[in-house]
N, C-alpha and C positions, 0 to 999 in steps of 0.2 A: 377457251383461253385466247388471250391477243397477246400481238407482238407486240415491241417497243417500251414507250418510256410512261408513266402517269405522274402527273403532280400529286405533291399529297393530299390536295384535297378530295383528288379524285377516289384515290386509295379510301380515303374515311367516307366518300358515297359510295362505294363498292360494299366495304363493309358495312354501314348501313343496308345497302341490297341485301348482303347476306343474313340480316338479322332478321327482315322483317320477308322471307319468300318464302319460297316452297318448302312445304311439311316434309315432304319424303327424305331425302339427307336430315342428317340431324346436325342441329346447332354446333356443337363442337367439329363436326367433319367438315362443315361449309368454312367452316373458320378458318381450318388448317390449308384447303383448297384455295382460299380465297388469298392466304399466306405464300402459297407459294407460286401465284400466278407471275409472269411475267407484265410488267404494267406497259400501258399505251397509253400516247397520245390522244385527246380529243379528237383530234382532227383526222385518229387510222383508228377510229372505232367502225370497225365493219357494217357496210351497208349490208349485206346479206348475210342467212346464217342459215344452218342446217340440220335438221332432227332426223335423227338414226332410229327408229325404236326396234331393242331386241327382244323378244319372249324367249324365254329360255328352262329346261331341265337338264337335271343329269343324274346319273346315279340311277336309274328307272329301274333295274335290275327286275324286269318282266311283269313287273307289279303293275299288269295290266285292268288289273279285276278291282274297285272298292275293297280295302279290309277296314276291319276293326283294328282300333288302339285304345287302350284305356277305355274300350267301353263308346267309341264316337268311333261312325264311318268316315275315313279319311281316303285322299288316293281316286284311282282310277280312270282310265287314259279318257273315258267317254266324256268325262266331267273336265278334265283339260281341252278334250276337245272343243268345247262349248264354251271356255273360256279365249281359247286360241281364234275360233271363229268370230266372234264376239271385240275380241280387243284389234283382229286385223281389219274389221270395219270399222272401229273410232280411230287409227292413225295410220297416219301415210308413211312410207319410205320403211317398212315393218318386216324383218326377218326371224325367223323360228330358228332356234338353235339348238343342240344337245351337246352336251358335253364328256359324252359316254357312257357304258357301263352300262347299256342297254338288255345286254344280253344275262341270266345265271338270276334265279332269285326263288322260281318260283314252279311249279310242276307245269306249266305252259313251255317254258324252255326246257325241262327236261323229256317234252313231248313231242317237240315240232322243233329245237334246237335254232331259236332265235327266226326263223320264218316270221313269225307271228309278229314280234317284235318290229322288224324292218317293215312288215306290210302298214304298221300301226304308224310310222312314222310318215307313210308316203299317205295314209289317209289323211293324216294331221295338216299336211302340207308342209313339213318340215322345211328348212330351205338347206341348211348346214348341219353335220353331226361330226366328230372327232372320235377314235378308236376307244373305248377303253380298254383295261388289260382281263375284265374275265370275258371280252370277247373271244378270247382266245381258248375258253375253256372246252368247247369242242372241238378243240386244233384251228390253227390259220388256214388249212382247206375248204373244213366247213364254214367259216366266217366269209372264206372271198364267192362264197356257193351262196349264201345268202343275203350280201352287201350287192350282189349283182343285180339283184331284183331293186334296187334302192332308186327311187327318182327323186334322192337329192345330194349334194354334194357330199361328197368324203374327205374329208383334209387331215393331213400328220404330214409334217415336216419332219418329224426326228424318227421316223419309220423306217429301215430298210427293208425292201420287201424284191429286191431284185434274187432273190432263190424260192420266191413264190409269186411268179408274174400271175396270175389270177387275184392274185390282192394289188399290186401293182399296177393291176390295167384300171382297179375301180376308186385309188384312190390317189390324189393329189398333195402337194405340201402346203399349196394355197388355194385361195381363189377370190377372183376383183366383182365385186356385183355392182352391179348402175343401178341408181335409186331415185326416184323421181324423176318429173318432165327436163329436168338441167343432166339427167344421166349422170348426180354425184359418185363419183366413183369410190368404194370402200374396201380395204382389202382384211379378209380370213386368213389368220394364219392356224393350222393344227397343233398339237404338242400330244403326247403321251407320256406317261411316268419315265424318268433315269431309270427306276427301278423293275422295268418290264423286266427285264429277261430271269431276275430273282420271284417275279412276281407269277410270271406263266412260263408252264413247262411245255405247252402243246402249241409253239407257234409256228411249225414248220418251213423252217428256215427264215423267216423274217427276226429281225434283231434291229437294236436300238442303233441309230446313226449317231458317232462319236468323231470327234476329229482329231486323229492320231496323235499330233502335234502337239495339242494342249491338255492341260492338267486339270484335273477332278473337273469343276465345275464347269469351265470354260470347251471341256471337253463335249458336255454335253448343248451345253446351251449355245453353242456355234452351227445347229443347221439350222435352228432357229431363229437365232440373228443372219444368220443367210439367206434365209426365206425374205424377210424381215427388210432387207438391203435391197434385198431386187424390189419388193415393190417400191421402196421410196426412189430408185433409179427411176420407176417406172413412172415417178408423178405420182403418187398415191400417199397423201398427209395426212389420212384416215386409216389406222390401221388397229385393228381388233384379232385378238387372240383366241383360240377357242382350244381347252386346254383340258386331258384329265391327268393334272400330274398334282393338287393336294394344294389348297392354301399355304403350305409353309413353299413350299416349291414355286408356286406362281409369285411369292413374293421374290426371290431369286429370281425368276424372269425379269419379275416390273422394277427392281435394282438394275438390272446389268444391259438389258435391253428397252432402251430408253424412247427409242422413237413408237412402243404399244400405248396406245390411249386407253384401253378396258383387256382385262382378261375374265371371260366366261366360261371357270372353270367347272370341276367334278373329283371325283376320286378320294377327298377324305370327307365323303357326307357332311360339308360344313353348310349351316344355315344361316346364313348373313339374312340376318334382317336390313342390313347395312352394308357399302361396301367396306371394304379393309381399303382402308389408304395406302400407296406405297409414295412418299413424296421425292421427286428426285430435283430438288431444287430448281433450276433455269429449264430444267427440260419438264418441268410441272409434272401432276401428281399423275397415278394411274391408278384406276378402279379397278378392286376383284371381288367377283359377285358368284355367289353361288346357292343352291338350293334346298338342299339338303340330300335326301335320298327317298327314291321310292314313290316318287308322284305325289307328296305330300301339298306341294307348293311348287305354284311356278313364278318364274321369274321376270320382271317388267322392267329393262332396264332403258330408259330415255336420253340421248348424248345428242345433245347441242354444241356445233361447231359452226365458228367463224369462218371466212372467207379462207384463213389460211389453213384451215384444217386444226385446229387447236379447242379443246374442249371450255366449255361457255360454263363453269360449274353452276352457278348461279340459277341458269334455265336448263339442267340436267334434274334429270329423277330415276330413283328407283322404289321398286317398294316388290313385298313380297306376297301374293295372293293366293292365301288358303283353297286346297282343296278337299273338299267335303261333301256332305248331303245336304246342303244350305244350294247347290249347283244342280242343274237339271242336265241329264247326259244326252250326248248326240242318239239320237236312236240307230243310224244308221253304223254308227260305229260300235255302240253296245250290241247291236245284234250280232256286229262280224267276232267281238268278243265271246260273246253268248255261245254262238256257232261253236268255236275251235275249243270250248271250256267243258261243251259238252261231256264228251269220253272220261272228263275228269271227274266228276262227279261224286264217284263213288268212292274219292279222297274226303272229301267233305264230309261224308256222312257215316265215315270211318270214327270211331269215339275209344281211344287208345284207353284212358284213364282221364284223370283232370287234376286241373292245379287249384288249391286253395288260396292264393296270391297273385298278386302278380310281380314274375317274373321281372327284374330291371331289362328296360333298354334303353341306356345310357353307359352299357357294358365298354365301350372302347373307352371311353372317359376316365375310368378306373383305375386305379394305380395297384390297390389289390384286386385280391379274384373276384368274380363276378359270380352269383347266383346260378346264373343258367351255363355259365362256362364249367362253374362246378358240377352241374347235373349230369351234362354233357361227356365230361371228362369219370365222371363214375360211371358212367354206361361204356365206355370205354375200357375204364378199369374191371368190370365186370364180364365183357365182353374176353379178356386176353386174360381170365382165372387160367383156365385152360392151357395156355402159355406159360404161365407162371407167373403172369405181370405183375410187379410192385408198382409204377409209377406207371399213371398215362396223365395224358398232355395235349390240348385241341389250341390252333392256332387260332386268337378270335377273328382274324379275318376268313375264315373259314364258318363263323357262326353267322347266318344271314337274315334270322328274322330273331323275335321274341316269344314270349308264352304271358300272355291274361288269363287272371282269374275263371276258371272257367272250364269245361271240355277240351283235351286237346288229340288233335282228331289226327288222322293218317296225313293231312294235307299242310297241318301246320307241321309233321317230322319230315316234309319231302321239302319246306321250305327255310327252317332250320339248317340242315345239312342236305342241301340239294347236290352238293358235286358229285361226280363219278369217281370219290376216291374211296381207299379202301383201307382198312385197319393193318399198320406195320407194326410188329414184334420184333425186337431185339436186345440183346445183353451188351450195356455199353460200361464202361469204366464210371466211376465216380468225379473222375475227371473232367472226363466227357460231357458228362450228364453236367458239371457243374459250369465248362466253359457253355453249354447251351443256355442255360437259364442266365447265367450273364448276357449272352447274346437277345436274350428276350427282353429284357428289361432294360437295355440298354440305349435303346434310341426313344423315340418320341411314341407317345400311347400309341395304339394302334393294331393293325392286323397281324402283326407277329408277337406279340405280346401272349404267353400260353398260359390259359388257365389248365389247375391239375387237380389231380386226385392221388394220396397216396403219398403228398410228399408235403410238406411245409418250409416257407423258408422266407427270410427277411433280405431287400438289398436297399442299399442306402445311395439314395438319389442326388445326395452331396458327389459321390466319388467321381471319377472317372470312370466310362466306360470300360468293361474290361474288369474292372475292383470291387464291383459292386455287393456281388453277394456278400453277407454277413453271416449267416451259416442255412444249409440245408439240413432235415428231417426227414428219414425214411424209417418204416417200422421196420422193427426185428422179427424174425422167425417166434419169439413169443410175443408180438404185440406192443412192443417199447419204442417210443422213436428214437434213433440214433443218429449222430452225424453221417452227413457222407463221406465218408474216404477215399481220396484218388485213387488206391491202388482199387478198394473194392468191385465189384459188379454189380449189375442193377438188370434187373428186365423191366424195358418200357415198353408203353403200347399207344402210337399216333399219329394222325394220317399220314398217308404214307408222301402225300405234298410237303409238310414238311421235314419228316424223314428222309427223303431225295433231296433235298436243298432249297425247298420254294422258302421265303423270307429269307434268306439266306442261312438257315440249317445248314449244322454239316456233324452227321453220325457218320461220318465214312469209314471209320473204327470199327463200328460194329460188328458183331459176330452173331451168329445162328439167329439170322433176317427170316422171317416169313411174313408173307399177305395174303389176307383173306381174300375171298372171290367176290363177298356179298359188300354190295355201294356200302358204305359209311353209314350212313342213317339206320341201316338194317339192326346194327346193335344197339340205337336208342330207339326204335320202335321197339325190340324184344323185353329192352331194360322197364320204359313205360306200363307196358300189360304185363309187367310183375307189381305192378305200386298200381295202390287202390286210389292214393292222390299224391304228388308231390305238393312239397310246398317251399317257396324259395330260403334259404336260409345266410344269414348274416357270416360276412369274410372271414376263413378261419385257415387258412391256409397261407396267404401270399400278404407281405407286411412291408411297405413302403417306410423307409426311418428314413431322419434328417440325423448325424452323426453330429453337426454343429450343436445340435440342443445339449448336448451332454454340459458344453460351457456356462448354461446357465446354472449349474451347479457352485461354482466360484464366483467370485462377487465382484469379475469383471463384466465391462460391458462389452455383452454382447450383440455383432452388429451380422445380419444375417444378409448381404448381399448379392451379387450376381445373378445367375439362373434361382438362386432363392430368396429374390427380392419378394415373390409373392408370401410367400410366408410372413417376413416382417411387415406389410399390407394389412395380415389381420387384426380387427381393433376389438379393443379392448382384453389385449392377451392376459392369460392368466396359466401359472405351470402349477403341473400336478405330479407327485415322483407314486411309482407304483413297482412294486418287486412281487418276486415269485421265485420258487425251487428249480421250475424247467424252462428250457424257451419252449415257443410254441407261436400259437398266431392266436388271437383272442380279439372277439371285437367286446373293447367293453362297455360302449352304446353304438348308438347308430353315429357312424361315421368314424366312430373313433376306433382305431387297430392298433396294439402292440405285440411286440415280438415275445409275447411269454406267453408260457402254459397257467391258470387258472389265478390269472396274475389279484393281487390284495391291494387295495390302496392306501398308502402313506400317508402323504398330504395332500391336499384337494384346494386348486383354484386359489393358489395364494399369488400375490403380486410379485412381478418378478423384482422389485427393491428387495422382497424380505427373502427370495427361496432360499438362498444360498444359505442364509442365518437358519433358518428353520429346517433344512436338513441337517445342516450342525447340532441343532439344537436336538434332533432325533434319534442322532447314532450319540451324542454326547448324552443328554440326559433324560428321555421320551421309553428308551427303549431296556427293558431289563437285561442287566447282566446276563444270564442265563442263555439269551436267545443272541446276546450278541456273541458269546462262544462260538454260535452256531450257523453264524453270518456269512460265513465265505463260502457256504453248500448256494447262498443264493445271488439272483440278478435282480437289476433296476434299473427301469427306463422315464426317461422324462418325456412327460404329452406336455407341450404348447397346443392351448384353445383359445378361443375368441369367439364373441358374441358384438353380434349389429343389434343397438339396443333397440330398434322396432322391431327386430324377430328376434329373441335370446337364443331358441329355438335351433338356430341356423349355426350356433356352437357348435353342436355336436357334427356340423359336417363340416368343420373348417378345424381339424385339430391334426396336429401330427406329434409322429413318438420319434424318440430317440432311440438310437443301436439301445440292445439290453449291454451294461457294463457288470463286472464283478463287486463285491462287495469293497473288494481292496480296492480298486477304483474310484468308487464313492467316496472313500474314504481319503485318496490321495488328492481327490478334485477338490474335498471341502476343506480337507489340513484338518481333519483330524484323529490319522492315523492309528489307527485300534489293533490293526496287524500288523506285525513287522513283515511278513511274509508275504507276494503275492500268491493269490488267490487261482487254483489251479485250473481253472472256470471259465478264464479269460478265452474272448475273442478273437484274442489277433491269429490263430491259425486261417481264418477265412478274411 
């Protein structure tokens, strides 16, 4: 970026620059960048300029070894490394970055408790790495015991670690590196999640720095912007962020703190083929880059600045570099691998049962339950028979790998549920249990989001947090699902992290608690070698509704806005009305979920000008006397779908359902009133 003023003519060769250069940004992001630069003079276009190149991971979670995905070797640190070695001999002024979450993933950590890890990064030549929060999963002790060995920088600014000086002495809030024969000066700042202290139970005494003073956001993001301050005090107009606090949170950062040119983040496994723009007008845009998870892909991000320290978008690149068996590994580092993996072995060649499928992993994406959350959460529930459990429940940030088609051996159940936690029992109210599944669904997908078993239930992504459930199912003592009732009781069974309050849980209600002894994983290894094969099975449990759809029942228009603009986005919409006797969860294709039990279909794929008429036309004249007596025993939900007509195909994952309404309902939306009476079936108790 430059300072000052441009003529417009200049403005339209800029933008010509931006149309016809570098492939790596894409077209529409050079444009935006290019929109929001600050314009100059001819005469203070910078004589000199400067290339920063960062490589970058994050997310590694110990996935030190090549695995399989779908069938292709992907991953593996030896094969980074050879990329790492490789790209710091074609550019100059070139730093290795991580951006966390190095530690927890894989039976390497659960054997050498992150050693292994830290040694991998001092081989790599790492320069910079940032905390993430399952560092912490074998306590803030053992983290500053093996961060000590580390020959390269440590940064967190929003860390306090002053009642654990042994992490204290090893890590920093910044740090200034000199780059080139001009000694460019660039400054690192750290960051860690807001949400550490909900996120990790075992940090011994380290906690998040907040500033008393100010409110939510400001509370946090103030040692940041303090960090942040000293170095521009200090002369430093280059300043880069290195962060595991989640693209939606780094965009928060690149809003409020204005003087960051890039943030190299971690923490919600996003895979930017691209950066995310954050544009702040006069103070120009700022880049967030990140990798995905797992050593899949590293990261190549290139930042050209001007003499004032201001980003040159134009002569900036990033791009993202598959890692694979297309790469030849360091030897020297594959052996050191080789070496420490040895004792493990005999995970590998452990053969539980097998899957006939494969298992999703795109499971946090989900808005209902996930395949392998559901298996998970049955081995769970089978595990706490004994107990008497009706409902268990696994946090999916607590689920850490997948299952392919295939054998699945001892070594993929220690990487699945690798933590050291352990299965909790307790009888909680209906209340209880109902304000938690509220609490699950209520923020952004993600790691506290619980799949279950045992229970079904619908909440509607319209409401307000807090509102959301529409009703919950639990079986009866003979086998029938029934509502939950606040006054009633429940026995659940799930790890005991978020039983304690990790994601912010809270059963502290609870009554006759116990924990088993054996790690978490031990109940779906015992659940596995009872099943000759699992195979993944279609959402039947958890049912995401939009409550606005009901309106397209009436034959106004309806305009589907805000947080559910994505919705009105898909084209070529078409509604379909579907009723049933019971609620339930029912997928009834791929993609498509509603909240009924063995739901029928009405009418199918009609334009939304005619639905209104044509459900009129249904309960008016479509449907026999006889069965409309018998109308108000049932529900009906309306699915909005759409199709991209070069894949029709792609319909079936772009549809969403409406709350299930009563029949008196239906009938009061379309005006044509067939009971005087409402319908005793109705929702509104949840």
């Amino acid at each position: 970026m430059t300072t000052g003023t441009t003529t417009r003519g200049q403005s339209k060769r800029l933008k010509s620059l931006l149309l016809s250069t570098l492939p790596a940004f894409t077209l529409s992001m050079l444009i935006l960048l290019a929109a929001s630069l600050p314009h100059a003079c001819a005469d203070k276009i910078p004589a000199t300029e400067f290339t920063l190149t960062i490589l970058h991971t994050n997310d590694l979670h110990s996935h030190a070894e090549p695995f399989l995905e779908r069938g292709k070797n992907v991953g593996g640190m030896a094969r980074i490394a050879h990329l790492l070695r490789k790209l710091k001999k074609e550019n100059k002024n070139c730093l290795t970055i991580d951006a966390g979450d190095i530690f927890q993933g894989t039976p390497l950590f659960t054997r050498y408790k992150g050693e292994v890890e830290v040694e991998l990064l001092n081989k790599l030549g790492y320069d910079l790495y940032t905390i993430g929060n399952h560092e912490f999963d074998e306590g803030g002790i053992n983290l500053a015991d093996k961060l000590a060995r580390a020959r390269f920088d440590i940064i967190c600014a929003n860390l306090d670690a002053a009642q654990l000086p042994a992490l204290a002495r090893v890590m920093k809030p910044s740090v200034i590196k000199e780059l080139g024969d001009s000694k460019v000066r660039v400054g690192f700042v750290g960051a860690i999640t807001p949400d550490i202290e909900s996120l990790s139970m075992r940090r011994d005494g380290a906690r998040l720095k907040r500033d008393a003073t100010k409110a939510k956001e400001a509370a946090w993001l103030a040692p940041i912007q303090e960090e942040v301050s000293k170095l521009k005090a200090q002369g430093i107009d280059k300043i880069i962020l290195v962060t595991h606090c989640g693209v939606d949170y780094d965009k928060v950062i690149a809003e409020n703190i204005v003087e960051v040119d890039a943030i190299i983040g971690g923490h919600s496994h996003s895979r930017l083929s691209e950066p995310v723009l954050v544009n702040r007008g006069e103070a120009g845009p700022c880049l967030i880059v990140q990798t995905g998870s797992y050593g899949r892909s590293l990261g190549q991000l290139q930042l050209t600045f001007d003499k004032n320290g201001s980003v040159l978008p134009e002569k900036s690149k990033y791009r993202l570099l598959a890692v694979n068996d297309r790469l030849p590994e360091e030897p020297d580092v594959k052996a050191y691998i080789d070496k420490m993996a040895e004792p493990l072995k005999i995970l590998k060649e452990t053969v539980l049962t097998r899957a006939d499928g494969n298992f999703d992993n795109s499971w946090r994406l989900y808005r209902h339950d996930s395949a392998l959350g559901d298996l998970i959460a049955d081995a769970f529930l089978d595990a706490g028979q004994a107990q008497g459990v009706q409902v268990a429940m696994e946090n999916r940030g607590g689920i850490r790998s997948f299952i392919d088609r295939g054998p699945i051996t001892l070594e993929k159940i220690e990487e699945i549920l690798p933590f050291d936690n352990h299965l909790a029992c307790a009888t909680v109210t209906g209340k209880s249990l109902l304000r938690n599944l509220e609490h699950s669904v209520a923020g952004s997908l993600g790691g506290r989001f619980l799949d279950v078993s045992g229970i079904k239930f619908a909440y509607d992504i319209e409401k307000a947090p807090g509102s959301r459930i529409v009703f919950a199912l639990v079986k009866d003592k003979e086998g029938n699902w029934k509502r939950v009732e606040d006054t009633a009781t429940y026995r659940i069974g799930m790890t005991d992290y978020s039983f304690n309050g990790g994601e912010g849980y809270d059963f502290s209600s609870a009554a006759d608690v116990t924990y088993s002894q054996e790690k978490l994983n031990e109940p779906l290894r015992r659940f596995f070698l009872k099943q000759k094969s699992v195979r993944p099975q279609a959402p039947n449990r958890i049912c995401a509704t939009v409550g606005a759809l009901t309106g397209f029942l009436t034959s106004k228009t309806i305009v589907l806005g805000g947080g559910l603009s994505f919705i009105s986005k898909i084209p070529n919409q078409r509604l379909s009305l579907y009723r049933a006797k019971e609620l339930g969860v029912t997928t009834i294709r791929p993609g498509i979920v509603v909240p009924l039990a063995a739901p029928q279909v009405v009418l199918e794929n009609i334009e939304k000008e005619d639905f209104s008429i044509r459900v009129r036309n249904y309960l008016n004249r479509e449907r026999p006397a006889r069965e409309r007596q018998a109308a108000g025993s049932e529900y009906y939900v309306v699915v909005l779908s759409g199709s991209n007509e070069k894949n029709p195909e792609s319909r079936s994952r772009r549809a969403y359902s409406s709350i299930p309404i009563s029949t008196y309902d239906l009938e009061r939306l379309t005006g044509t009133n067939l009971h005087d009476t409402k319908s005793s079936r109705s929702l509104e108790s949840h």
